[in-house]
CHARMM-style PDB file with segment names, atoms N, HN, CA, C and O in Angstrom:
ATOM      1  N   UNK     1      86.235 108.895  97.580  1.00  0.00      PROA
ATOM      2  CA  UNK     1      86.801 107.565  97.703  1.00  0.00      PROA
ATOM      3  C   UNK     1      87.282 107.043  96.356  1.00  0.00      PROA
ATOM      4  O   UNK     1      88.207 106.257  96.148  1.00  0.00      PROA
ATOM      5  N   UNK     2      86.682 107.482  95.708  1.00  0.00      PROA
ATOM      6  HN  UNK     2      85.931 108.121  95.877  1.00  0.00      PROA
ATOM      7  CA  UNK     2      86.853 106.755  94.005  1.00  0.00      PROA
ATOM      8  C   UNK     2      87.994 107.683  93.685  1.00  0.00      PROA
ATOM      9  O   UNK     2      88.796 107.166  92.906  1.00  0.00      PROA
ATOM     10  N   UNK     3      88.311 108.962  94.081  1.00  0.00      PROA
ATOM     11  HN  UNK     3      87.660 109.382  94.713  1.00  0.00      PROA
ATOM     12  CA  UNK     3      89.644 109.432  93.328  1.00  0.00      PROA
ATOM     13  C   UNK     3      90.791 108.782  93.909  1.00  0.00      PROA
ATOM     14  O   UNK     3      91.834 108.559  93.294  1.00  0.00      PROA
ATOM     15  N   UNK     4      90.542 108.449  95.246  1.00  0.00      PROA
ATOM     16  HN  UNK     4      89.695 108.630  95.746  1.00  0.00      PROA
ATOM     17  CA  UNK     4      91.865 107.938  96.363  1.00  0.00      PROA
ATOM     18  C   UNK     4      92.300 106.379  95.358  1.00  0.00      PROA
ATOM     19  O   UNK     4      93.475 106.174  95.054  1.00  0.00      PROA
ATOM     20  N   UNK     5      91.445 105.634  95.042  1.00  0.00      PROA
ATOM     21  HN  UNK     5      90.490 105.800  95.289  1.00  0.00      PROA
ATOM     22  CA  UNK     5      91.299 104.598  94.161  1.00  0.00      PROA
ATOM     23  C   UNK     5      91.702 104.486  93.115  1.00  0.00      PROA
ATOM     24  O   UNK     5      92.315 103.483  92.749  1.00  0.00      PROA
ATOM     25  N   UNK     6      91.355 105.897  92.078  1.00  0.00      PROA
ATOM     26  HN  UNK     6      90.857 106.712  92.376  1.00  0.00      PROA
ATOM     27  CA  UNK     6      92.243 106.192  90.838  1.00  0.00      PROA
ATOM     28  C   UNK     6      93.972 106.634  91.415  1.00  0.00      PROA
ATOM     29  O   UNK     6      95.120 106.349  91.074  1.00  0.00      PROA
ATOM     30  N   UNK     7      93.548 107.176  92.086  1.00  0.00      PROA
ATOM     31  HN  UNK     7      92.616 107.408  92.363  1.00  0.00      PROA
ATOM     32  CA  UNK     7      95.437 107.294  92.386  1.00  0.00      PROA
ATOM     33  C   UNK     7      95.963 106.523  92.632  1.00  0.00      PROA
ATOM     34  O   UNK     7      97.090 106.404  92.151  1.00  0.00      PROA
ATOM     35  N   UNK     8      95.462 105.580  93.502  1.00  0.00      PROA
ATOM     36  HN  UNK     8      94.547 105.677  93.893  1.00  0.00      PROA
ATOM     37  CA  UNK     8      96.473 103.931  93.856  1.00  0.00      PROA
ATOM     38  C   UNK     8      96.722 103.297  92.573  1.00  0.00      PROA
ATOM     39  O   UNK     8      97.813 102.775  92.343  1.00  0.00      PROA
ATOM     40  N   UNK     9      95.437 103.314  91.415  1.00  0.00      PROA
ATOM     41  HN  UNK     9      94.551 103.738  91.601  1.00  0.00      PROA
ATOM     42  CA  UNK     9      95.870 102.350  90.483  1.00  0.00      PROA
ATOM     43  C   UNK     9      97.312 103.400  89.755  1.00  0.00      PROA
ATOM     44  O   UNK     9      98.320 102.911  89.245  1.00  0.00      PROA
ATOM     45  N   UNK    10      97.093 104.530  89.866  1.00  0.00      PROA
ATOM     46  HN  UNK    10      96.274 104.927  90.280  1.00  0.00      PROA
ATOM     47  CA  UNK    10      98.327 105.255  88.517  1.00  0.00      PROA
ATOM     48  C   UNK    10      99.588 104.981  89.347  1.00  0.00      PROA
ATOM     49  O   UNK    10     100.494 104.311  88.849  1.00  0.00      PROA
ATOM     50  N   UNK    11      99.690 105.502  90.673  1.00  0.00      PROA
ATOM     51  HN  UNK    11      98.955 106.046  91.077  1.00  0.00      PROA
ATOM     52  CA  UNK    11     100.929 105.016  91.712  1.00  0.00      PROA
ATOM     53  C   UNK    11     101.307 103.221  91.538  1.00  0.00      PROA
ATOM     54  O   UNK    11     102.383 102.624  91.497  1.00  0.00      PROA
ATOM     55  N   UNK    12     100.412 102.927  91.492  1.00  0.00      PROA
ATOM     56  HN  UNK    12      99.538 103.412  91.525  1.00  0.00      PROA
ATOM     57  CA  UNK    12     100.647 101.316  91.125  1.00  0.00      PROA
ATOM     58  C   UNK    12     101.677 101.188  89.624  1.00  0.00      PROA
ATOM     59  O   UNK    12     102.793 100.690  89.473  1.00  0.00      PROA
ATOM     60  N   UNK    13     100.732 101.880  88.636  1.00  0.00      PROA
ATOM     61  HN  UNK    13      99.825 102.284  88.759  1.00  0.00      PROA
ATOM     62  CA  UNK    13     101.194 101.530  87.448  1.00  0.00      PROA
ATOM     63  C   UNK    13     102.308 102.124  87.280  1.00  0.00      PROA
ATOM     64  O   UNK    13     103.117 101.538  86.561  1.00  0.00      PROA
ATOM     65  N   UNK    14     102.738 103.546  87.914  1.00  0.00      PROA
ATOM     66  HN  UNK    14     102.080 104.023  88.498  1.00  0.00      PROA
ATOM     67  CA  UNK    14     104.276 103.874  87.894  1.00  0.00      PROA
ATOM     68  C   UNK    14     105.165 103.272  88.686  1.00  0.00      PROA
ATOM     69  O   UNK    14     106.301 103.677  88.437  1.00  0.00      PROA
ATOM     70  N   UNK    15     105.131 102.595  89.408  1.00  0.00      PROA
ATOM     71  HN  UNK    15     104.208 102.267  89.610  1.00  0.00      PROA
ATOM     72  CA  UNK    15     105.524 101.667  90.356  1.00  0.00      PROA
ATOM     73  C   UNK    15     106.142 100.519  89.035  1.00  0.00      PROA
ATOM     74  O   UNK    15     107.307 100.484  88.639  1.00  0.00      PROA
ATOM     75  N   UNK    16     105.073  99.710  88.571  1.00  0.00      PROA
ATOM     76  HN  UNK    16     104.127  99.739  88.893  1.00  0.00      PROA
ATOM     77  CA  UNK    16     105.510  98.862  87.819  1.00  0.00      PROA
ATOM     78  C   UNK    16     106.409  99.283  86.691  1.00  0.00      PROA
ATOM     79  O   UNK    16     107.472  98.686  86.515  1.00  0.00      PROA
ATOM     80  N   UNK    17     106.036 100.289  85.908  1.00  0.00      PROA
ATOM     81  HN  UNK    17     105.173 100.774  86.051  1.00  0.00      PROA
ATOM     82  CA  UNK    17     107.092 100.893  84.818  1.00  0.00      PROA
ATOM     83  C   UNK    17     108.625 101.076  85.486  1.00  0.00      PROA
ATOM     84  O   UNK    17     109.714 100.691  85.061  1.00  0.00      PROA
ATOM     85  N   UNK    18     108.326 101.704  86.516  1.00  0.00      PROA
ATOM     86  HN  UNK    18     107.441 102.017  86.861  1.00  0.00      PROA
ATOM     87  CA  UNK    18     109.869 102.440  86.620  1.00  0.00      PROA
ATOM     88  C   UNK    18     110.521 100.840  87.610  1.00  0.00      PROA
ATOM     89  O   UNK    18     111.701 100.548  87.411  1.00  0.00      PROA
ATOM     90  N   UNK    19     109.970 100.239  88.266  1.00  0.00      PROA
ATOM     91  HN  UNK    19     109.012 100.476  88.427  1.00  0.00      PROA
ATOM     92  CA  UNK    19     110.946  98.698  88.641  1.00  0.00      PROA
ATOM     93  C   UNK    19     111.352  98.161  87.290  1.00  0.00      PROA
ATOM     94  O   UNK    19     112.513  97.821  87.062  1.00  0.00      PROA
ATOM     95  N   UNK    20     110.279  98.082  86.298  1.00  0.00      PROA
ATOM     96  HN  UNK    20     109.336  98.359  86.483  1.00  0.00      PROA
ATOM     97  CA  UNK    20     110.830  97.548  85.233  1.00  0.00      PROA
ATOM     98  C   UNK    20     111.828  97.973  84.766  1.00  0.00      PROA
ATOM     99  O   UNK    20     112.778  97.215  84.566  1.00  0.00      PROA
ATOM    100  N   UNK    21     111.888  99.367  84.450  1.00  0.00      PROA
ATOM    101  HN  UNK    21     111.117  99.982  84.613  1.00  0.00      PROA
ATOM    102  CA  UNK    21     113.145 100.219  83.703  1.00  0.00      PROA
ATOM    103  C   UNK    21     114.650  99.406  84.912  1.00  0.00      PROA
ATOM    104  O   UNK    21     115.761  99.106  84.475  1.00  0.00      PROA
ATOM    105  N   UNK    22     114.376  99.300  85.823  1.00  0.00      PROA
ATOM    106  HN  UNK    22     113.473  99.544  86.178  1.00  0.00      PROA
ATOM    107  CA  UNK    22     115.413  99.533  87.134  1.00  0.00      PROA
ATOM    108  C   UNK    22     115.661  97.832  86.486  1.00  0.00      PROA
ATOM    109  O   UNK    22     116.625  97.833  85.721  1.00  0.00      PROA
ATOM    110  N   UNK    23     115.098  96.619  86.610  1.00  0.00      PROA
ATOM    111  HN  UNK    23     114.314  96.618  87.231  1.00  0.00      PROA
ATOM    112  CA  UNK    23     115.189  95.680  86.249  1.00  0.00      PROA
ATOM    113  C   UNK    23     115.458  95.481  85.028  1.00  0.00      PROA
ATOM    114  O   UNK    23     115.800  94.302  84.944  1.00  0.00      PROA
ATOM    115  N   UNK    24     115.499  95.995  83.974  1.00  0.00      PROA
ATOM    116  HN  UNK    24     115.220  96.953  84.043  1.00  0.00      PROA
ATOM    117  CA  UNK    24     116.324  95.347  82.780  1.00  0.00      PROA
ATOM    118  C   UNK    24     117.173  96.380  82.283  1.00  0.00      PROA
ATOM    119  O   UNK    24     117.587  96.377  81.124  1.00  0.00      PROA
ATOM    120  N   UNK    25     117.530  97.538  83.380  1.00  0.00      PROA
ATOM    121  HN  UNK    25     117.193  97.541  84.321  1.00  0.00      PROA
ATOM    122  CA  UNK    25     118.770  98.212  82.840  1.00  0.00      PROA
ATOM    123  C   UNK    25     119.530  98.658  83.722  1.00  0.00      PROA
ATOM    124  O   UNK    25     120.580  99.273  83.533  1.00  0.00      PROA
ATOM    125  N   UNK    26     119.064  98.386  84.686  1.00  0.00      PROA
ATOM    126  HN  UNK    26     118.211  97.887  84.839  1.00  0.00      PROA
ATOM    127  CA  UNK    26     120.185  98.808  86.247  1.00  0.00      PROA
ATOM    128  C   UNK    26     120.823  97.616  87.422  1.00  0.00      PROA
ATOM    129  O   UNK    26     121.646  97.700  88.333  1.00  0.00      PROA
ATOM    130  N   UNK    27     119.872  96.360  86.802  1.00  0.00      PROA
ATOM    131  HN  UNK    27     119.203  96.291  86.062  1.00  0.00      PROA
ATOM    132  CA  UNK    27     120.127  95.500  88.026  1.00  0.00      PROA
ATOM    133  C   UNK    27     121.413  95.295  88.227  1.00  0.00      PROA
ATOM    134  O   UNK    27     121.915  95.516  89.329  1.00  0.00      PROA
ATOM    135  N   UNK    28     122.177  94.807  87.105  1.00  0.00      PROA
ATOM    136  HN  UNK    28     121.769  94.627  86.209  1.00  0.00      PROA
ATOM    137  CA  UNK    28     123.414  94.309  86.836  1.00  0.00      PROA
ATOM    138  C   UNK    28     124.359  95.515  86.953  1.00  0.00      PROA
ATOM    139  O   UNK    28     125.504  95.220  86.608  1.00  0.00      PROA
ATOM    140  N   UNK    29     124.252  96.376  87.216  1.00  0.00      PROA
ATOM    141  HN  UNK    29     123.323  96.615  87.496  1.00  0.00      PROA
ATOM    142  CA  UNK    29     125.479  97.489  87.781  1.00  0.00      PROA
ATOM    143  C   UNK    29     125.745  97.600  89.401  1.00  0.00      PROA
ATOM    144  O   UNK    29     125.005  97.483  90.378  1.00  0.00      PROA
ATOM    145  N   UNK    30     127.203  97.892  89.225  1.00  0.00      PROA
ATOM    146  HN  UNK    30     127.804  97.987  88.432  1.00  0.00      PROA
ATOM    147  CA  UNK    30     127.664  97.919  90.079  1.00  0.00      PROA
ATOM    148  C   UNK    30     127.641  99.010  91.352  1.00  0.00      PROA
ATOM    149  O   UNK    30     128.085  98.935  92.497  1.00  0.00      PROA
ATOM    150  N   UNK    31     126.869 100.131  90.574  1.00  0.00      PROA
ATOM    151  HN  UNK    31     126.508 100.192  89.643  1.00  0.00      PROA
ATOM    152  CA  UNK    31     127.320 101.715  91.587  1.00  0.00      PROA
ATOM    153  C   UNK    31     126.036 101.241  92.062  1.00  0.00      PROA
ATOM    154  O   UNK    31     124.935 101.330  91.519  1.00  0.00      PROA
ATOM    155  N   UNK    32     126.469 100.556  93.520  1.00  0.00      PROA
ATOM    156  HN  UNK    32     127.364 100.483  93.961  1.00  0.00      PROA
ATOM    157  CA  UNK    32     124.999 100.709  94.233  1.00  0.00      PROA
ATOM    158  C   UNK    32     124.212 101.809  94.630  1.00  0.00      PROA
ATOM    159  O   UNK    32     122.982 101.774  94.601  1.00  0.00      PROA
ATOM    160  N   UNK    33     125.170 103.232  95.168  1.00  0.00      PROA
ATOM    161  HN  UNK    33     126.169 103.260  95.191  1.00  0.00      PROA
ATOM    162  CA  UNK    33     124.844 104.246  95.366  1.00  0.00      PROA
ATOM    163  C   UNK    33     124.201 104.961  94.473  1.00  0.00      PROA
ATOM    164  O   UNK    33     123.534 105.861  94.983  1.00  0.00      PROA
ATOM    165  N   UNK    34     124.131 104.861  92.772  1.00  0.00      PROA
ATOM    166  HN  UNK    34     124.673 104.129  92.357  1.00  0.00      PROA
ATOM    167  CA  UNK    34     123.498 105.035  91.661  1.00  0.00      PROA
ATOM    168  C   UNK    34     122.027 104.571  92.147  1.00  0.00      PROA
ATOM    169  O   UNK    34     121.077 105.294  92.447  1.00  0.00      PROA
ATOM    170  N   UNK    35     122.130 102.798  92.138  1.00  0.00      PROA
ATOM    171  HN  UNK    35     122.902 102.210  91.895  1.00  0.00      PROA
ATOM    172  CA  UNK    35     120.755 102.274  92.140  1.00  0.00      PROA
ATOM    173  C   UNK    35     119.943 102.775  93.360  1.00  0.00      PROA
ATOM    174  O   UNK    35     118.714 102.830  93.368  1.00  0.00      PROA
ATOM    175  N   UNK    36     120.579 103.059  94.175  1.00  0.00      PROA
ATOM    176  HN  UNK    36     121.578 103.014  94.168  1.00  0.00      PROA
ATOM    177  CA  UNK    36     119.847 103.368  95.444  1.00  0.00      PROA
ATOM    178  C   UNK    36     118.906 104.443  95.224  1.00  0.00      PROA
ATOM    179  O   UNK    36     117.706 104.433  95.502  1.00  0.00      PROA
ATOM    180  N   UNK    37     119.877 105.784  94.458  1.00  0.00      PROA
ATOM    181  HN  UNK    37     120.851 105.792  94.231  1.00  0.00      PROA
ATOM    182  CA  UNK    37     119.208 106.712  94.477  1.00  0.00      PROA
ATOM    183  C   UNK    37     118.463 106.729  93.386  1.00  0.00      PROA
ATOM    184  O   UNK    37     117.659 107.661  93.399  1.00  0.00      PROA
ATOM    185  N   UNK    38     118.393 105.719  91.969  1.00  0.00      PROA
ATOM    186  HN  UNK    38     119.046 104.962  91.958  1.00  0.00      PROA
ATOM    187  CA  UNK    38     117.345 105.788  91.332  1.00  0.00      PROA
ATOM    188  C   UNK    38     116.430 105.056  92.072  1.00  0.00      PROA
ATOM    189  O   UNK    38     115.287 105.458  91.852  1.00  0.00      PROA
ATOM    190  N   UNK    39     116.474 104.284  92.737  1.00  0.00      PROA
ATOM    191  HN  UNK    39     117.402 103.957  92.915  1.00  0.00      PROA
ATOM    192  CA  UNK    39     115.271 103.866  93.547  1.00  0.00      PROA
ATOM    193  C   UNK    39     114.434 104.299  93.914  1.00  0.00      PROA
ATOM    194  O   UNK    39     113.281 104.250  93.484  1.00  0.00      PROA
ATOM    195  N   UNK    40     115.095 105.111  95.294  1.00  0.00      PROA
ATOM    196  HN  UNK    40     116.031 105.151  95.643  1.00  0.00      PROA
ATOM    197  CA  UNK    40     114.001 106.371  95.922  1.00  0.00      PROA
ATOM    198  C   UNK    40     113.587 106.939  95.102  1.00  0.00      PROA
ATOM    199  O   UNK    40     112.461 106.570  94.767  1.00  0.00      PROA
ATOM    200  N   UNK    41     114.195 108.122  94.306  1.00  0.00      PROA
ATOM    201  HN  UNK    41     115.110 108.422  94.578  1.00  0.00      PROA
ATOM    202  CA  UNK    41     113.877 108.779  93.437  1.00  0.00      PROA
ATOM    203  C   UNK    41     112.374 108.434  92.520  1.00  0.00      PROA
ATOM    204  O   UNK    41     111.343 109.078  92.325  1.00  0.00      PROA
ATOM    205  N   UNK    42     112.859 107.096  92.102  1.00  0.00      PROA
ATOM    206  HN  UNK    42     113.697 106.573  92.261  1.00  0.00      PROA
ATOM    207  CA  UNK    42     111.532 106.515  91.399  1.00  0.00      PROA
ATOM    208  C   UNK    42     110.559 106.436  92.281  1.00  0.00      PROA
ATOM    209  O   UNK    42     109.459 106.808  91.872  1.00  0.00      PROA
ATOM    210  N   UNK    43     110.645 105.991  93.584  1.00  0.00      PROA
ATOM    211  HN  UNK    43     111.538 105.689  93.916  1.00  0.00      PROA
ATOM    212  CA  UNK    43     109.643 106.235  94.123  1.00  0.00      PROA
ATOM    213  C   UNK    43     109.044 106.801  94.409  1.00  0.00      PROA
ATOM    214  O   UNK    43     107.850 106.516  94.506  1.00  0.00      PROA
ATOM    215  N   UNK    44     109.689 108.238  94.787  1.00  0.00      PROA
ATOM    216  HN  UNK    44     110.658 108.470  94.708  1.00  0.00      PROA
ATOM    217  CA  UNK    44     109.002 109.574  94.792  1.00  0.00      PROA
ATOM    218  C   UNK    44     108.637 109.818  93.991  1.00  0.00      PROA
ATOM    219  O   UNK    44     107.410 109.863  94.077  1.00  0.00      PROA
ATOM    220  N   UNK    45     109.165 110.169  92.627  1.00  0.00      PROA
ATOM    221  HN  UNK    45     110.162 110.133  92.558  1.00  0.00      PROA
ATOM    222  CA  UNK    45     108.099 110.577  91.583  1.00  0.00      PROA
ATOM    223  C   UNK    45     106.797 109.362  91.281  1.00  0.00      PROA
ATOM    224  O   UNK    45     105.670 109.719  90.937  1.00  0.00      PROA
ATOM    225  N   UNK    46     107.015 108.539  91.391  1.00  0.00      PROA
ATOM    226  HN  UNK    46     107.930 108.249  91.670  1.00  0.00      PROA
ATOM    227  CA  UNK    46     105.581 107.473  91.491  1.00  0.00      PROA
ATOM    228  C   UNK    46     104.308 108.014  92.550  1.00  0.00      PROA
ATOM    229  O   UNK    46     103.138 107.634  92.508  1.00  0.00      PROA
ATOM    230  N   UNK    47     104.888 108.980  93.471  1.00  0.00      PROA
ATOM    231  HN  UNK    47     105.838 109.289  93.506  1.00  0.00      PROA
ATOM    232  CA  UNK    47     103.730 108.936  94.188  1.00  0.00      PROA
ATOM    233  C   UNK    47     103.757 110.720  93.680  1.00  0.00      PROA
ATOM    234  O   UNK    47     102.779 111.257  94.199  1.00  0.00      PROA
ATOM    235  N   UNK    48     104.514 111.658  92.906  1.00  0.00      PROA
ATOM    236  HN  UNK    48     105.309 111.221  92.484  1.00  0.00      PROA
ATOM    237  CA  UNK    48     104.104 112.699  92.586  1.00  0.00      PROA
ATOM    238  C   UNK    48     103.140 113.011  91.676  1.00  0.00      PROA
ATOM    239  O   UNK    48     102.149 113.738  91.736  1.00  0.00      PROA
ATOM    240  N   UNK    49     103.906 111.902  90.290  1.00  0.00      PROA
ATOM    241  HN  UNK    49     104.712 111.311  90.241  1.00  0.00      PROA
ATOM    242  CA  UNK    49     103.522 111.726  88.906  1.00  0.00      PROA
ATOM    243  C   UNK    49     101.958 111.654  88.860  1.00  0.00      PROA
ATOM    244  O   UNK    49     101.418 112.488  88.133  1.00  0.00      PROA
ATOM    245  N   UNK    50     101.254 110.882  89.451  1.00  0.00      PROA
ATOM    246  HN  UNK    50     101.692 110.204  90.041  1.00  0.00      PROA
ATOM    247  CA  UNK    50      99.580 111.225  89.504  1.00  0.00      PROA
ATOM    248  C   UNK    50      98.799 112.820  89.574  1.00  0.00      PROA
ATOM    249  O   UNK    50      97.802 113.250  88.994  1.00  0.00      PROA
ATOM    250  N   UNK    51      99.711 113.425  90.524  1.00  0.00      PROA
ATOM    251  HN  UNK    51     100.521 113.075  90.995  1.00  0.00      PROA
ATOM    252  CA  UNK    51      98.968 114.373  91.068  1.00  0.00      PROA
ATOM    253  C   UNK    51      99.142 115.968  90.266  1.00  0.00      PROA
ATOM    254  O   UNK    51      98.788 117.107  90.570  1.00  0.00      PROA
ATOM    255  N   UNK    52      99.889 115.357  89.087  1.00  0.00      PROA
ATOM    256  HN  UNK    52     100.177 114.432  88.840  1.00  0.00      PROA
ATOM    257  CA  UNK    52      99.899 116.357  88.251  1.00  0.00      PROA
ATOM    258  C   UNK    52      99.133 116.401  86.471  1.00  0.00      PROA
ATOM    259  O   UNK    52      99.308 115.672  85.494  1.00  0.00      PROA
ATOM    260  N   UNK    53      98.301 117.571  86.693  1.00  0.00      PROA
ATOM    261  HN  UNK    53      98.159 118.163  87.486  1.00  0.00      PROA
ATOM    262  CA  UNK    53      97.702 117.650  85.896  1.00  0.00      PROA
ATOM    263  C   UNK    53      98.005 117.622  84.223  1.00  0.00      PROA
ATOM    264  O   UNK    53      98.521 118.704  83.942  1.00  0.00      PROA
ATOM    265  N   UNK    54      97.934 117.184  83.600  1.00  0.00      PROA
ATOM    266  HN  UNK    54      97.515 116.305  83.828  1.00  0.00      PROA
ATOM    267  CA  UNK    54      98.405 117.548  81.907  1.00  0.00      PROA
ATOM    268  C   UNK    54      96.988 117.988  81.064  1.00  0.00      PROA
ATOM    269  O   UNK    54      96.029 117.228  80.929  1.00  0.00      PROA
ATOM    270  N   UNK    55      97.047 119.127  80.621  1.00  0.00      PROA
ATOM    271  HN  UNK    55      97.826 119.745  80.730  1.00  0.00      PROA
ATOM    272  CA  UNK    55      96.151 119.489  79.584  1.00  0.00      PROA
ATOM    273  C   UNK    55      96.546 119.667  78.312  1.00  0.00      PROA
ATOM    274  O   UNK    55      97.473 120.461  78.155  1.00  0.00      PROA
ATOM    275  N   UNK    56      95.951 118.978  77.053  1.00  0.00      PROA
ATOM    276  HN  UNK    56      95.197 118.333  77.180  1.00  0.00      PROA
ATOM    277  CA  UNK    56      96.141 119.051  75.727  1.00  0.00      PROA
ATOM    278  C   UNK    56      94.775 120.099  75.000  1.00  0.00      PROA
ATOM    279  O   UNK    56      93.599 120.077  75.363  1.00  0.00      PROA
ATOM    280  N   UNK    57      95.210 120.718  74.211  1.00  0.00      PROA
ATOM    281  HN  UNK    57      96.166 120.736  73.917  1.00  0.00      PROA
ATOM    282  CA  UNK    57      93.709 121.773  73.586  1.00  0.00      PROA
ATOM    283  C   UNK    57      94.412 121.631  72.342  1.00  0.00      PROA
ATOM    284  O   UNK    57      95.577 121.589  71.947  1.00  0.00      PROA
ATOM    285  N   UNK    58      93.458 121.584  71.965  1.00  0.00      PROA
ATOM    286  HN  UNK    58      92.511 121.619  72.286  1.00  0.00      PROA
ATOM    287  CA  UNK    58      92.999 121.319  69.932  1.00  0.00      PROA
ATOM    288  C   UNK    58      92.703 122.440  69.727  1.00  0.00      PROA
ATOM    289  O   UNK    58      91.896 123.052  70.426  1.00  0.00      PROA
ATOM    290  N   UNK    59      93.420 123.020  68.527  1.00  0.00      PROA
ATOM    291  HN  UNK    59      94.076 122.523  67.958  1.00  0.00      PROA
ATOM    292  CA  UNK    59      92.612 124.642  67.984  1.00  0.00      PROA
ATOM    293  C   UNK    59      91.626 123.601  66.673  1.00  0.00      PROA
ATOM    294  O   UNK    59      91.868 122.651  65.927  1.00  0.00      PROA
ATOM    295  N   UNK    60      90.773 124.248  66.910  1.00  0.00      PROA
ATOM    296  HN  UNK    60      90.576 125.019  67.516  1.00  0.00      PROA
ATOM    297  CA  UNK    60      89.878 124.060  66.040  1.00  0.00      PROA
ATOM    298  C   UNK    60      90.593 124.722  64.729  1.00  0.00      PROA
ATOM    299  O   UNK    60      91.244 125.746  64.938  1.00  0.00      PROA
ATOM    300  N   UNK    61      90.518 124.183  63.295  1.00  0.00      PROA
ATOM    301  HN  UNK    61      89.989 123.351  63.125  1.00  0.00      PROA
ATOM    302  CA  UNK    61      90.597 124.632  62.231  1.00  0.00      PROA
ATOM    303  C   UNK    61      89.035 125.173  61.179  1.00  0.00      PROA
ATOM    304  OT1 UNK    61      89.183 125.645  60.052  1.00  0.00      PROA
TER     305      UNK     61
END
């Protein structure tokens, strides 16, 4: 239950980033067919973007 929970909040928070990006650099254009498909688009990756793992490793010196 608690991971289903962490994923809503990161889907949430990409949610908010990418409307933002869409809101102060796409609203005011005209190719609706542009905005449309950055729309979806953003939305789909909002609900991908969680479910992928990133690993960073440090070599020890």
């Amino acid at each position: 239950m608690m991971d289903f929970l962490l994923y809503d909040v990161k889907v949430a928070a990409a949610l908010l980033v990418f409307y933002l990006f869409y809101r102060f650099l796409l609203k005011k254009e005209t190719f609706h067919r542009f905005n449309r498909i950055v729309l979806v688009g953003t939305a789909v990756l909002s609900f991908l973007l969680p479910l992928c793992i990133i690993t960073i490793s440090k070599e020890k010196v």
